[in-house]
N, C-alpha and C positions, 0 to 999 in steps of 0.2 A: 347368050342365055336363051333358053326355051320359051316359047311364047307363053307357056303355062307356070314359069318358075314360082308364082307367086300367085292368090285366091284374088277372087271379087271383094271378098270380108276384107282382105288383108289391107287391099288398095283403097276401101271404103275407109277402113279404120283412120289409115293416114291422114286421108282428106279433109275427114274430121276431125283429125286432132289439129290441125296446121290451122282450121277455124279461117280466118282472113290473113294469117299472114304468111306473106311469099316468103317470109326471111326461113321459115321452119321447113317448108315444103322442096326450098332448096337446098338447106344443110341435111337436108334428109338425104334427099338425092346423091348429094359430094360423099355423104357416110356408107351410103349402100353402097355405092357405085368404087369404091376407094380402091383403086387398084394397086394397093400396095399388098390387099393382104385377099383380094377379089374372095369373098366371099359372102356374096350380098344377104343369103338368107339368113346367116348369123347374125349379121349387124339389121336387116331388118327385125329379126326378134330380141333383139335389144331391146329397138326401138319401142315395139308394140309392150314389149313386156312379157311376163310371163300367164298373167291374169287370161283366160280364155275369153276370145273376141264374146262372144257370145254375151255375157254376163257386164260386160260393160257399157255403161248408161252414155252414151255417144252424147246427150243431154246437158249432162253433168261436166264438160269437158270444159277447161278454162283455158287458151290456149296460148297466155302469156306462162301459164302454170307448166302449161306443158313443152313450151318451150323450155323453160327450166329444166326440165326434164331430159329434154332431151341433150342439153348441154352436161349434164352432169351423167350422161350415160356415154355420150364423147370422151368427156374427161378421161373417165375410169375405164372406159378402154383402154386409152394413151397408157394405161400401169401395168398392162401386158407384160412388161418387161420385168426381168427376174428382180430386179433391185431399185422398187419403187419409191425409197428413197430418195435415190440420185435422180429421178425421174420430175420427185416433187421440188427436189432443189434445181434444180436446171430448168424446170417450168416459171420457178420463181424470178428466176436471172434473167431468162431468155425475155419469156411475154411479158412477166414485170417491166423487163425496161422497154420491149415495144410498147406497152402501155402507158407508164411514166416519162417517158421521155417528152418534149415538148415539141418535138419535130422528128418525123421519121430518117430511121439512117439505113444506107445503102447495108447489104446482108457484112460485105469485106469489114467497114465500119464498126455497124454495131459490136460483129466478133472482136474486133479491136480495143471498144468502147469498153466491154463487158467482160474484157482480156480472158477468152476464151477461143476456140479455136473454129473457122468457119464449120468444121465438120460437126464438129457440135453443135452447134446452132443450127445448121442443115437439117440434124436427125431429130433434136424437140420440134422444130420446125413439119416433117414428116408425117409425125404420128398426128399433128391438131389441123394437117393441111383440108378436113370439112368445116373448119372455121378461119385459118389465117392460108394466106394463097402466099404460094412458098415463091419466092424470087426466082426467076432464069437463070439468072447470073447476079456473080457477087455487086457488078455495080446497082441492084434494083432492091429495092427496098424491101422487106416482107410487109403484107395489110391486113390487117382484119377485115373479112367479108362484111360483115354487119358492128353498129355500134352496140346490137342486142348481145353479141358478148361477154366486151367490155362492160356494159351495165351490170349482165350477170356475173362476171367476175372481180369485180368490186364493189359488190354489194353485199355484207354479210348478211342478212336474213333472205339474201337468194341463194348464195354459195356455200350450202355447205360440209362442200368436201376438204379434209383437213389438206393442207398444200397446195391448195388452187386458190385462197382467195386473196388477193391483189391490194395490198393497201399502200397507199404512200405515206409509210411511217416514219418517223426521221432515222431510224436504221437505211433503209433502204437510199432515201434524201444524202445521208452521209457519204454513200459509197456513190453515190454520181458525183458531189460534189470535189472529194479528192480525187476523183478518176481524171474529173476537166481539169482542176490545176494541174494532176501529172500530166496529159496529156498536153497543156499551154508549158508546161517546162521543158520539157521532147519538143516543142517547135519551137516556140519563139524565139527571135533574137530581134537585133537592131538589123533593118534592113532587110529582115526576112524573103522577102521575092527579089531578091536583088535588083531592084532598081537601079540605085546607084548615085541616080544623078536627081539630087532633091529638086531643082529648078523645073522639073515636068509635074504638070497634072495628073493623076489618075489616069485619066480619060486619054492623055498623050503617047503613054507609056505603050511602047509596042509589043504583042504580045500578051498585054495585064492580064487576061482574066487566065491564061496557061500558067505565067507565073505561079498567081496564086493560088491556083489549082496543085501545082506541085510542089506549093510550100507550104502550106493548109490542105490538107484532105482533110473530109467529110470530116472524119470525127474531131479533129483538132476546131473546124470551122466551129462545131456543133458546141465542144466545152469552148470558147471566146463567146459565143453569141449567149448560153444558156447559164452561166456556174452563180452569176449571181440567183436565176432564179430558183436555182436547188439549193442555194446556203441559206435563204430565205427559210427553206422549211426544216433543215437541219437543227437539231435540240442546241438551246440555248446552252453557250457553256462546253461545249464538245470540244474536247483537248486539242483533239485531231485535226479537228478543221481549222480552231484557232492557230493551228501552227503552222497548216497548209497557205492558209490565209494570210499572216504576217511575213513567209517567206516570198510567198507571190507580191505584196503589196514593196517590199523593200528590194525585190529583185528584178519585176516582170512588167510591172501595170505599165508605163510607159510602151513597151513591146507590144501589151496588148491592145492599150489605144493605137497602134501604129495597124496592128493586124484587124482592127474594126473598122480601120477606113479602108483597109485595101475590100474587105468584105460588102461594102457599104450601111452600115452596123452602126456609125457616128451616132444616129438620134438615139441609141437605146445605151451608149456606156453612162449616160447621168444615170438612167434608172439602177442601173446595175451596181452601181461604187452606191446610191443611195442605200439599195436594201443590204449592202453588204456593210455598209458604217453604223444601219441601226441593227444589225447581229452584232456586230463589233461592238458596240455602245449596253447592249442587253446582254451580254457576252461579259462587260465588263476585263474584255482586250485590253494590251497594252497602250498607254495612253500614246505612243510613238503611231500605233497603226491607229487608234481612230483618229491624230491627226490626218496621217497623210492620206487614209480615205477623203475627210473632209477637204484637204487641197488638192484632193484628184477631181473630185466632183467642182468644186471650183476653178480648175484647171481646164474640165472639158467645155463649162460653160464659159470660158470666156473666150475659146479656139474654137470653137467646136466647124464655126464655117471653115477658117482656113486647112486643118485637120483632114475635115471630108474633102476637100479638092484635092489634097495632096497628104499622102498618108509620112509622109520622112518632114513635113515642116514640124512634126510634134517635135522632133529635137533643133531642127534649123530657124526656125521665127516664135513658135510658142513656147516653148522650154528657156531661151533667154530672157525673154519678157517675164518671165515667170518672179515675183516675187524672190529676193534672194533670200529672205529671214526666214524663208517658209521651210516646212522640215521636206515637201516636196521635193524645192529646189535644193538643198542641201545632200540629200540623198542622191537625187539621178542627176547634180552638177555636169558630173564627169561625163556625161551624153549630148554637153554642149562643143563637146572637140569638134574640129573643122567647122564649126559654123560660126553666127557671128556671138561676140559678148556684149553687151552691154555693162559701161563701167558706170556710168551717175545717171539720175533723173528718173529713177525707176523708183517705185513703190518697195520698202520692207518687207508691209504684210498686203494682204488683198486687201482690196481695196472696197468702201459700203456697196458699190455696186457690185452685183453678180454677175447681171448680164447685160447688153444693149441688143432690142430686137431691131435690124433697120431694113427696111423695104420702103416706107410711103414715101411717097413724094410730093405731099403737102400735109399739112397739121393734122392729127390723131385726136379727133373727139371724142371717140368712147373705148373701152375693154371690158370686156367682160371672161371670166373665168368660167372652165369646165366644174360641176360640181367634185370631181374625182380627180382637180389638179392638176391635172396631166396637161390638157388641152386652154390656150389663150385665144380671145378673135380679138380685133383691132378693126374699129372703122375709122375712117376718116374722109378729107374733105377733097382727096383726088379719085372721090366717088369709090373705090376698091374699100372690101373686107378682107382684109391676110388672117389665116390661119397659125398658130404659132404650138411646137411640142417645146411646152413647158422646162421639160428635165434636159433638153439637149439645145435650147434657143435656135432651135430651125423652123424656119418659114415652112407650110407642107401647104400651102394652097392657099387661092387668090382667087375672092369670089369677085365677079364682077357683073353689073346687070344692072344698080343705081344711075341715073340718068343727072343726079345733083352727088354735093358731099354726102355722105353718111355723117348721122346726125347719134347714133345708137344701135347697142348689138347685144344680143342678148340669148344666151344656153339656154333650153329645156330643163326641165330638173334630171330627166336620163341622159343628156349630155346628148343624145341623137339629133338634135335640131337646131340651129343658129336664128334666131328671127333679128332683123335689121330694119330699121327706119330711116328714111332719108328727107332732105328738103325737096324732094321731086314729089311729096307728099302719099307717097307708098310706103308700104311695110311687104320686106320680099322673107322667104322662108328658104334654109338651104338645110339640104342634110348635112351635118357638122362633121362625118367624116370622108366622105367622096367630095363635098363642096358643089355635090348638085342641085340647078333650084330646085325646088316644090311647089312654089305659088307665088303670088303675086296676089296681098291686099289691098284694095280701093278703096277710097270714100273720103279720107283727109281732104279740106279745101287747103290745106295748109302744110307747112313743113312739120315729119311727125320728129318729134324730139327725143322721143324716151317711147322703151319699149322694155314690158319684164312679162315672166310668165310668173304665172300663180305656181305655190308648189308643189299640185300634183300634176302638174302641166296641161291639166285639162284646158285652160283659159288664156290669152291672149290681151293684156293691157295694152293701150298706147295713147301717148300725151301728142296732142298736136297746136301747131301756132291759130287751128282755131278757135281756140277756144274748146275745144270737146277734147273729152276721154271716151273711148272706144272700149269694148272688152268684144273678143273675135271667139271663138271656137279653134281652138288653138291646133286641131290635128284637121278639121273640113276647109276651117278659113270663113266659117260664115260668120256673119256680123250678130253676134245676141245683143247687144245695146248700144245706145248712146247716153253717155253719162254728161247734162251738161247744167252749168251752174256759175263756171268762172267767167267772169268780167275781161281777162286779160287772156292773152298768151298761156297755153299749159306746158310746162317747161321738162315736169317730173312726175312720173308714176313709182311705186312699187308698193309692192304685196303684204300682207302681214305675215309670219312662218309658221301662220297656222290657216292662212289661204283665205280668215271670214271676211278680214277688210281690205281696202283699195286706199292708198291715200295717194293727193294727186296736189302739184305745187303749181302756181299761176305767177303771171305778172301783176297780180293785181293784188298782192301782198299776202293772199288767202291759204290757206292748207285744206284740204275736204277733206274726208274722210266716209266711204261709200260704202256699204254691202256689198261685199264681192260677187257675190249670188245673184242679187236682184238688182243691184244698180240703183238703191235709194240709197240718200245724200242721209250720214249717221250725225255728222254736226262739223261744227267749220274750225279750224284753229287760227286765231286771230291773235296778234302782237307782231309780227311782224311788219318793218317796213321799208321794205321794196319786194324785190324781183324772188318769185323762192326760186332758185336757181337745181337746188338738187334736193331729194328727200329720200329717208333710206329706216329704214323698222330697226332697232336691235335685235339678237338674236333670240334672243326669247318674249318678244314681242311688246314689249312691256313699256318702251321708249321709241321716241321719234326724233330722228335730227333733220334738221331743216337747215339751209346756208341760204341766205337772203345778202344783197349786196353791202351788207355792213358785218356782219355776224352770223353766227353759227350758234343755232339755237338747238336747246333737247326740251323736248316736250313730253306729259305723260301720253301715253296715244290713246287715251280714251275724252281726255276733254282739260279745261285751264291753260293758264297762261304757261308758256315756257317756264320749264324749271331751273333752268340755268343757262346761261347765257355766255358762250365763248368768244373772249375775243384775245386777237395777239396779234402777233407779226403778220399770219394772213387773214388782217381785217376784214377782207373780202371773202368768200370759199363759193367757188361754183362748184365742188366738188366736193362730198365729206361718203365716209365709209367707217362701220362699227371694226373691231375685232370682233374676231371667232367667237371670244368669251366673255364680248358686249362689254368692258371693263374697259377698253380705250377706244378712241374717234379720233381720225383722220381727218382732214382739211386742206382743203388744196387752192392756190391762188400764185399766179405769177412766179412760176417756176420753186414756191416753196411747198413745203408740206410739213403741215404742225399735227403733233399728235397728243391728245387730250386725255386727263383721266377722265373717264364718262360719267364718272360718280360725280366727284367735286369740281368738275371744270378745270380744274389744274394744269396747266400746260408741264408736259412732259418731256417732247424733243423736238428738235426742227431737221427735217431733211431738204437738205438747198441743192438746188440742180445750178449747174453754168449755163442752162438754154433759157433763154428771153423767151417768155410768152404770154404775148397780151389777153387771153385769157386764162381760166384754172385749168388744172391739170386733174385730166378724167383719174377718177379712183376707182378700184374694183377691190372686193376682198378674194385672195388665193389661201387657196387650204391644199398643202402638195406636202405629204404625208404626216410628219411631225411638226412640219415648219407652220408658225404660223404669217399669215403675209398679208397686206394690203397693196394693192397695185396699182400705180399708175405709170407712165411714160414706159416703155418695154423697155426702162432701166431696174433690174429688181436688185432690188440692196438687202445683203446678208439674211436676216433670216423673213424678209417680209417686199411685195413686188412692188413698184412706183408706176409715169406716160410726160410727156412735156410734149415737142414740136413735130417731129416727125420719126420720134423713137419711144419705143418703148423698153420703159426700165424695170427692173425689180429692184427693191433697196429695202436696206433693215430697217426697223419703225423700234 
C-alpha cells in the first residue's frame, strides 16, 4: 500500500476509539489488513463508519462500547455471502461449539464432533479469522484471539445481531450430548487399545499412549471425558437423551470406565455417573438405569485405585468382586469370561461402606470437608496431611512440613486454603489445591488442638494445650488476639454460622463462649464434668453440642444448663457432628458411631467399624451434591462419610 493510503484524521480516529485497549487496536489491524478479500480502505470505513470524522466528539467515546461495535461490524461482514442464512446456521455450529465445548478440539476433530466436513469449518472459520486464528493444519485447534469476543457473543444486551448470539441452551446441550454417546458407541469395546494381557500396568504396557491414541481420537477422548457434563445441562425429561442414556448405561459404561483409565480420567468418572443418575432421577428414568448408575458410582468408588493402574482389571478383579444381587453385576456378568469367579463369601448387595481412603501410616486424628464436597484432608499422627477427591477416593497430594502428629485440619469457607495444627505447637497454611505452603503460625507454648476458620474466612481460631485460644488474620497470619480464661487444656474451637461468636472447650469441664470480633468472653456453659473433648454449632446456630468424657451434651448457645443430655453405647464421644438439617448428631467413641435425634435425644442408629481404637473417631460433616454425610474414618458408608485408625471411611448415618 501507498504511504498515503489512509488520513492523519483517519488514524487519529482509531487511536481513539481503541481508548486503552490493545485487544481493539489489534482486531483492527487483522480486519483491515485481511488478505483474503485485501481491501483495507473498505473495511477501514466500516470501521470508522459512515458519520463524518469531523463531527465526532472523540470525547464522548466509550471503548468497551466501541469495541462492540466493532465486533458486530465483523460479524456482518462475514454475511457477504449470497445466502446468510446458512451463514448464521454454520456460525451457530461452528463457534457455538468452539465456545461450548469444555476443552478445545483439533480442526479434523471438531469437524467430526459437529459431523460436518473439515472444508466447512475451514471456510466459517475464514471469514471470522480478525477474531478466531484459523488452524495450519487439521491436527491444531482453532482459538479465539481475545476472551472479549466470547463475552460479546454470549451476552444478549451486547449481541445484537439475530444469529450470532451464542447461548448454551439445552437445544444446543442435547446435540453435544448425543453426539458423545454416538461417538463412545463408534469406539468403544472390551479391550479397546488392545492390550491383551490384563497382568500389565498402564504404565507397563509398550507403546500405551500410541495405542490409545489410535483407539481414542480426540473427539471420542473428548465425548468419554465430557458427556456427563453436557447431560447435566440437557432439559429434564428429554426423550432423546433418556434413551441415549439407558442404551449407553446397559451396553457401554463398563468400556467406558476401561477407556478413562487408559486416558487417565479415573478421578472424574464418580462425578460423571453422579450428575448423570441425578438427570436420571429428575428425568424420572427407568428405575433399571437409575439403579445401575447408582452401582456404577459405587462400583468406581470401591476400584477406583486398582482401575487407574490397570485399565482391563475393571473386568478381571473388580467386576467379580462386584456384588452378584446388584443389577450391575447382573447386566455386564458375561464380562467376567476368562477371568477369575468368585463362588461364596461375597456380599449380595453393597456393602454400608462406600469407600476406604488408605495412605497414613499411623492413626488419623482429624478430617475435614471441602465446603463444595468434592475435596477431603486427613491429618494425622505420622505428622502428613493427605489430600483426598471425594467422588473418585484418590489420594491427590501429601502435605508435609509438621515436625509432630497432626492434631487438626481445617478448609477456608472458599475451599482455597487448608489450615493445620500440630503438637509441634504450629498452625501451618497450605493452598488446598497445589498443596503449597503459605505460612507458618507461631506462638502456641503448646500442642495446638483444633483449628476452624470463621465463615467468611477472614479469621483464623485455634485451641491449644495452653490454655489459650488464639484468632490469626486468616489470609496475613498476623496474630489479632489472645483469648484466655480456661484453667485447663483447650481441646476445641468453632465458630457460630453466622461468624458473631467463638466457643472454645477445655479440660477443665468449661464451654466459653467469646465475641468473635473483639475477643471478650460472652458467658461460660457449665454442667459438664470432665474433659470437653469436641464442640460444634448447629447449622442454624441455635444449638451447641459439647462431648465431655461421659456424655454428649446440646446446649442452648446463648446460656443454661444443657438441654438434653445423650448418652448410649458411645458413653464416651470425643467426637460429635450436627447434620446438614441440624435435625441429627453424630457421636464417635471407640470404633462406634451413634447417631442422635437432636430434638429428643433419641438414639437412632449405630455404625460399628471392625478397627480397635483407643480413642474417638474424628467426625466431619460432607455435603457432595444430594448426599447428605457425616464423616469419619475415610470409610464413608452409603449416603453419609465416617475415619477410625489409619483409614478413612465414608458410611450411611
Amino acid at each position: 500500500m501507498p504511504a498515503d493510503w489512509t488520513t492523519e484524521a483517519e488514524k487519529h480516529a482509531l487511536v481513539e476509539r481503541s481508548g486503552k485497549l490493545f485487544i481493539f487496536a489489534a482486531t483492527c489491524i487483522r480486519f483491515i489488513g485481511d488478505d483474503r478479500v485485501l481491501a483495507p480502505r473498505e473495511h477501514l470505513a466500516l470501521i470508522l463508519g459512515s458519520q463524518p470524522l469531523e463531527s465526532v466528539d472523540l470525547s464522548e467515546v466509550t471503548p468497551y462500547k466501541e469495541l462492540d461495535v466493532l465486533y458486530m461490524r465483523l460479524l456482518r461482514q462475514s454475511l457477504s455471502d449470497s445466502n446468510p442464512r446458512l451463514i448464521q446456521n454454520r456460525f451457530q455450529i461452528v463457534v457455538g461449539s468452539i465456545v461450548l465445548l469444555w476443552q478445545p478440539l483439533p480442526l479434523r476433530s471438531l469437524a467430526v464432533f459437529i459431523e460436518n466436513s473439515v472444508g466447512t469449518v475451514s471456510n466459517v472459520l475464514r471469514h471470522l479469522q480478525s477474531v478466531i486464528i484459523p488452524p495450519y493444519d487439521e491436527n491444531e485447534a482453532p482459538r479465539i484471539y481475545h476472551p472479549s469476543f466470547v463475552d460479546f457473543i454470549t451476552n444478549p444486551s451486547r449481541c445484537s445481531m439475530e444469529g450470532f448470539l451464542i447461548t448454551a441452551v439445552p437445544v444446543q446441550e442435547q446435540r453435544h450430548t448425543l453426539r458423545c454417546f454416538r461417538l463412545m458407541e463408534m469406539c468403544l469395546k472390551r479391550d479397546v487399545a488392545g492390550i491383551e494381557d490384563p497382568s500389565l500396568l498402564n504404565s507397563k504396557v509398550d507403546g500405551f499412549e500410541a495405542k490409545v491414541a489410535s483407539a481414542l481420537p480426540a473427539e471420542a477422548q473428548y465425548a468419554c471425558r465430557f458427556w456427563g457434563s453436557h447431560l447435566s445441562r440437557v432439559e429434564i425429561g428429554d426423550e432423546k437423551v433418556m434413551g441415549a442414556l439407558e442404551e449407553f448405561a446397559m451396553r457401554s459404561i463398563l468400556w467406558w470406565i476401561e477407556a478413562m483409565s487408559l486416558l487417565g480420567s479415573i478421578h472424574t468418572v464418580a462425578s460423571s455417573v453422579r450428575e448423570a443418575h441425578r438427570w436420571a432421577v429428575s428425568s424420572k428414568c427407568k428405575a433399571i438405569l437409575v439403579t445401575l448408575l447408582a452401582d456404577a458410582r459405587r462400583f468406581i468408588l470401591a476400584h477406583a485405585e486398582v482401575i487407574r493402574a490397570s485399565a482391563l482389571h475393571v473386568y478381571h478383579s473388580a467386576l467379580p468382586f462386584t456384588p452378584h444381587d446388584t443389577a450391575l453385576y447382573k447386566v455386564y456378568c458375561k464380562e467376567t469370561r476368562h477371568s477369575i469367579r468368585v463362588l461364596q463369601e461375597i456380599d449380595h448387595q453393597w456393602p454400608h461402606i462406600l469407600a476406604n481412603f488408605t495412605g497414613h501410616s499411623d492413626r488419623i486424628s482429624s478430617i475435614a470437608c471441602s465446603k463444595d464436597g468434592l475435596q477431603l484432608a486427613s491429618g494425622s499422627w505420622d505428622k502428613s496431611i493427605k489430600l483426598w477427591d471425594i467422588t473418585s477416593g484418590l489420594l491427590t497430594a501429601t502435605l508435609e512440613g509438621h515436625t509432630k502428629s497432626v492434631k487438626s485440619v481445617a478448609f477456608s469457607p472458599d475451599g482455597n486454603r487448608l489450615a493445620s495444627g500440630s503438637s509441634d505447637s504450629s498452625i501451618r497454611l497450605w493452598d488446598a489445591t497445589s498443596g503449597i505452603p503459605i505460612g507458618v503460625l507461631k506462638g502456641h507454648l503448646g500442642a495446638v488442638q483444633s483449628v476452624a476458620y470463621s465463615p467468611d474466612g477472614s479469621r483464623l481460631a485455634s485451641a491449644s494445650f495452653d490454655h489459650s485460644v488464639r484468632l490469626w488474620d486468616a489470609i496475613s497470619g498476623v496474630l489479632c488476639t489472645i483469648l484466655e480464661g480456661h484453667t485447663g487444656r483447650v481441646y476445641s474451637v468453632a465458630f457460630s454460622p453466622d461468624g458473631s461468636q467463638l466457643a472454645s472447650g477445655s479440660s477443665d469441664s468449661s464451654i466459653w463462649l467469646w465475641d468473635a470480633m473483639l475477643g471478650t468472653p460472652i458467658t461460660i456453659l457449665g454442667g459438664s464434668t470432665g474433659c470437653i473433648h469436641c464442640i460444634v454449632f448447629s447449622p442454624d446456630g441455635l444449638q451447641l453440642a459439647a462431648s465431655d468424657d461421659i456424655s454428649v451434651q446440646l446446649w442452648d448457645s446463648t446460656s443454661g444448663p444443657p438441654i438434653v443430655l445423650l448418652r448410649g453405647d458411645t458413653v464416651s464421644a470425643c467426637s460429635v457432628a450436627f447434620s446438614l438439617d441440624g435435625m441429627q448428631l453424630a457421636c464417635s467413641r471407640d470404633g462406634l458411631i451413634q447417631i442422635w435425634d437432636a430434638t429428643s435425644g433419641t438414639p437412632v442408629t449405630i455404625l460399628r467399624h471392625d478397627v480397635r481404637a483407643c480413642q474417638g473417631l474424628p467426625l466431619t460433616l460432607v455435603h457432595s451434591g444430594s448426599l447428605q454425610s457425616l464423616s469419619t474414618h475415610l470409610q464413608l458408608q452409603s449416603s453419609s462419610p465416617l475415619i477410625s485408625f489409619t483409614q478413612v471411611h465414608f458410611a450411611s448415618a
